[in-house]
TIPA-623041 format. One record per residue (C-alpha): residue in three letters; x, y, z. Coordinates in steps of 0.1 Angstrom, whole numbers, plus 5000, padded with zeros to 4 digits. Each point is the difference from the previous one (the first is absolute). Layout:
# TIPA-623041
ALAXYZ ...
This chain:
# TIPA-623041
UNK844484672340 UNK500550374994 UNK498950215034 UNK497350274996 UNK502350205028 UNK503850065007 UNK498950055041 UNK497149985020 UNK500950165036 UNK498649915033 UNK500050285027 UNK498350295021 UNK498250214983 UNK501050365014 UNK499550314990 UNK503350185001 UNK499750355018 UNK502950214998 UNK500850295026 UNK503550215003 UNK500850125030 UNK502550235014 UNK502649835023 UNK498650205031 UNK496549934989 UNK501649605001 UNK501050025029 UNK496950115013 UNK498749644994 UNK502649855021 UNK500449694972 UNK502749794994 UNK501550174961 UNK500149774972 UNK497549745019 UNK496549834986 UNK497649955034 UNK496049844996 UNK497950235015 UNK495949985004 UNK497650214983 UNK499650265032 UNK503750094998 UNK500150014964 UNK497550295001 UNK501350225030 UNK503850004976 UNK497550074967 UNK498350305020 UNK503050155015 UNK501550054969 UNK496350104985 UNK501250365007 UNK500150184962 UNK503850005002 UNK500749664996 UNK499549834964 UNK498249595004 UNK500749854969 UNK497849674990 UNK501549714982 UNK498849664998 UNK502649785007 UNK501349735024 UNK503449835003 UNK499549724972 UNK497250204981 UNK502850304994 UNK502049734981 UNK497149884985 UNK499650354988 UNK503350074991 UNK500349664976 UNK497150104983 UNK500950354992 UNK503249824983 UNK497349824981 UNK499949685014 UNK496249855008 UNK498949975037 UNK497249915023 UNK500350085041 UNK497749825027 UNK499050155027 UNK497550195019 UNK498250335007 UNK497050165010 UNK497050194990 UNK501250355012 UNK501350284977 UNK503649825003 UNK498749694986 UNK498450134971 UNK503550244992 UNK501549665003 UNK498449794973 UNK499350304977 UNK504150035000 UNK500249684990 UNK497649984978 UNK501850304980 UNK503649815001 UNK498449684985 UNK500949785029 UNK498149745007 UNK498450025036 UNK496949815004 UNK497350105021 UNK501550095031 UNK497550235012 UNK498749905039 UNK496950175009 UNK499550205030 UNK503749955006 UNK502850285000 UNK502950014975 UNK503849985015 UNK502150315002 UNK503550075006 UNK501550365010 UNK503550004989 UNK501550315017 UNK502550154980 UNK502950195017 UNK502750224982 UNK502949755004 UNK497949764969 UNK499049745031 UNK496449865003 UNK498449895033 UNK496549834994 UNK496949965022 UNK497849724982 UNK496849955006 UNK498849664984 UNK496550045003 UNK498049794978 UNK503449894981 UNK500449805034 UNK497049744987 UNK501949904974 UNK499149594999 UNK500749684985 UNK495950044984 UNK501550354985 UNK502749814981 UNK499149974965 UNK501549644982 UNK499250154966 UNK501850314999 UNK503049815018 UNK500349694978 UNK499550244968 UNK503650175013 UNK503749954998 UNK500850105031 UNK498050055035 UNK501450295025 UNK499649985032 UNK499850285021 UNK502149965039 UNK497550225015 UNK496749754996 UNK502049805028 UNK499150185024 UNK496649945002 UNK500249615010 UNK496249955001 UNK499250074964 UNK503250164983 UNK501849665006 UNK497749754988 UNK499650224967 UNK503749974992 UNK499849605007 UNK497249974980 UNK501850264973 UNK503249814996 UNK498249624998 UNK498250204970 UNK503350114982 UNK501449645007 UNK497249834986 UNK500150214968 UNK503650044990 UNK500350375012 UNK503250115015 UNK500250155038 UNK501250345010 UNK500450105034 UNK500650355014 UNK500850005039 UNK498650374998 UNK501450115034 UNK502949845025 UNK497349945028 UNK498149754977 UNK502649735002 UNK500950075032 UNK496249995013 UNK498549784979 UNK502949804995 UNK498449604998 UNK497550114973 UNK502250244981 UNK502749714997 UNK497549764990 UNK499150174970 UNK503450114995 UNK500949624997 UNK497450024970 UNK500950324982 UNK502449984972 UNK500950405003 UNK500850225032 UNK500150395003 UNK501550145029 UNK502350315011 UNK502249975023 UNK498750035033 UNK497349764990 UNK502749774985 UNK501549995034 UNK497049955015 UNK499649704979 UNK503549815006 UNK500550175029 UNK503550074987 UNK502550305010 UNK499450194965 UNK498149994965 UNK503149854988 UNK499949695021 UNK496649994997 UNK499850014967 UNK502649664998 UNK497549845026 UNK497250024980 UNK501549784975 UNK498949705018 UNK496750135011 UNK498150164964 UNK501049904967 UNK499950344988 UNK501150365016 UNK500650365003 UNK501250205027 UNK499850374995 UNK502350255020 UNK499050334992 UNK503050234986 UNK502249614998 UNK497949884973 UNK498449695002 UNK501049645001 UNK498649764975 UNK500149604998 UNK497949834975 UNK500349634991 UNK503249995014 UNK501450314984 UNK501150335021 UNK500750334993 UNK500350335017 UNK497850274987 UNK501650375007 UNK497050275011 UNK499750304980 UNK501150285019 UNK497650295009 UNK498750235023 UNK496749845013 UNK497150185012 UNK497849725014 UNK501049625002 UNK496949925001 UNK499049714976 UNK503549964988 UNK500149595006 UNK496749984986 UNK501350134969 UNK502749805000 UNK498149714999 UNK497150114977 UNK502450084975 UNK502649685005 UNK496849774994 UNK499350174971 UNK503249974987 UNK500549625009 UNK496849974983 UNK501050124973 UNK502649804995 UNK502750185014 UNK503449865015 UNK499650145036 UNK502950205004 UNK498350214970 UNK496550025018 UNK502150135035 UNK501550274980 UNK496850054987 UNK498549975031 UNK502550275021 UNK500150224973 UNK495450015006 UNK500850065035 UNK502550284995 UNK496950194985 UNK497849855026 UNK501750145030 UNK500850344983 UNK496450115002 UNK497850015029 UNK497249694999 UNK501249604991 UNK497950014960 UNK501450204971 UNK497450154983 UNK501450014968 UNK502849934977 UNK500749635013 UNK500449824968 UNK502750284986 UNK501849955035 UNK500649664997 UNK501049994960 UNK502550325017 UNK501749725027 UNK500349744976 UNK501950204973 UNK502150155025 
């Protein structure tokens, strides 16, 4: 039976807010560079309205880990649907109405009288990113949320890492998610999202690992995984715990095993301006290509050469020219 979608994503609904800084303006903050820290609502606010100040630019993005590859695959023109969650506020509305305008599929995932998830990615000069999430509503995310339809009516289910971390609700939805896909022929993907998910949530993360047929990880999060010495270890240990893999390593390319088969994908090189969104790309764009029927050392080439243009821009969506992009990576 032909699927109505090439992905349906579960994950946080955030919206992305971006924010550069100047490295003595970082340093201020007294954060760790490069990391991704939950935060609640109050603290969220007091970072928003110190850098309220007129010389500071807030950009607004709706986005989220999975939903950013979501995004990406169907500005290649592939045919999505996301689940997840936000509220009634201002946020919530700029959510669904982007959405809406990229033809992806999302439901009704509107929660009234609750607040719509945030993340502040501060942006300093050396290209690094260092988050402060807020999940808000995102954070209700439940198994009753998790629509069988939209799931059985797609190739592949993504899985977002992040939704681990909330055990009361976030867990149960990606149980009840992946019993879904199982029952209905659709594949698994799994994203680990950040190194602190396997190694927090490590029983449950495994669990569904044992039922995905596709991992992304970099590799810290790789490590994290196998608890191996590098990505390239890691990357031989997965063999024996997920059919299917890739291991992204920044400026080394990524590694790629499908059905058996592996291959070393060479990054392009560039001079990047913000890394952030760069493995969400990677993955948007490698599920379109595998989707499209493409051998998977083709859709990692693809899939590098979407993230070059990615991380050469500040913010983790291209706005335009996707579709020209990709035909550019595969003829070169």
């Amino acid at each position: 039976m032909k699927k109505t979608f090439d992905v349906c994503g579960l994950g946080n609904a955030i919206v992305d807010i971006f924010l550069e800084v100047s490295d003595a303006d970082f340093d201020s903050l007294g954060f760790e560079r490069g990391t991704m820290r939950l935060v609640e609502q109050v603290e969220q606010q007091q970072l928003l309205t110190r850098f309220h100040d007129g010389d500071h630019d807030l950009r607004l993005v709706s986005g989220g880990s999975v939903a950013n590859s979501i995004i990406g695959l169907q500005q290649l023109g592939g045919k999505c649907a996301f689940i997840g969650c936000v509220g009634d506020d201002r946020y919530g509305l700029h959510y669904v109405e982007e959405f809406e305008k990229l033809s992806i599929d999302i439901g009704n995932p509107v929660l009234v009288g609750e607040t719509t998830g945030t993340c502040i990615a501060v942006i300093t000069p050396d290209a690094e990113r260092t988050m402060r999430t807020c999940l808000a509503v995102s954070s209700k995310l439940a198994a009753r949320h998790v629509d069988a339809r939209r799931i059985a009516e797609s190739q592949w289910l993504f899985i977002e890492g992040y939704v681990f971390a909330n055990p009361d609700t976030g867990q149960h939805a990606i149980r009840d998610a992946i019993r879904i896909a199982k029952e209905n022929g659709t594949k698994v993907a799994l994203t680990c999202s950040d190194a602190f998910i396997p190694e927090v949530f490590g029983e449950p993360f495994r669990a569904a690992m044992a039922d995905s047929d596709l991992l992304f990880c970099n590799a810290p999060e790789s490590i994290a995984v196998t608890q191996a010495a590098d990505a390239k270890e890691a990357f031989a240990k997965l063999q024996t715990m997920v059919p299917n893999c890739v291991v992204t390593d920044g400026a080394n390319g990524a590694l790629v095993r499908v059905v058996g088969q592996e291959s070393h994908v060479a990054a392009v090189a560039c001079q990047p301006k913000d890394l952030t969104g760069a493995g969400d790309m990677f993955a948007g764009a490698f599920l379109y290509g595998i989707t499209q029927g493409m051998a998977p050392e083709l859709a990692a080439r693809g899939a590098n050469y979407m993230c070059h243009k990615v991380i050469t821009q500040i913010g983790a969506r291209l706005h335009q020219g996707a579709q020209d992009y990709w035909k550019t990576a595969l003829a070169g």
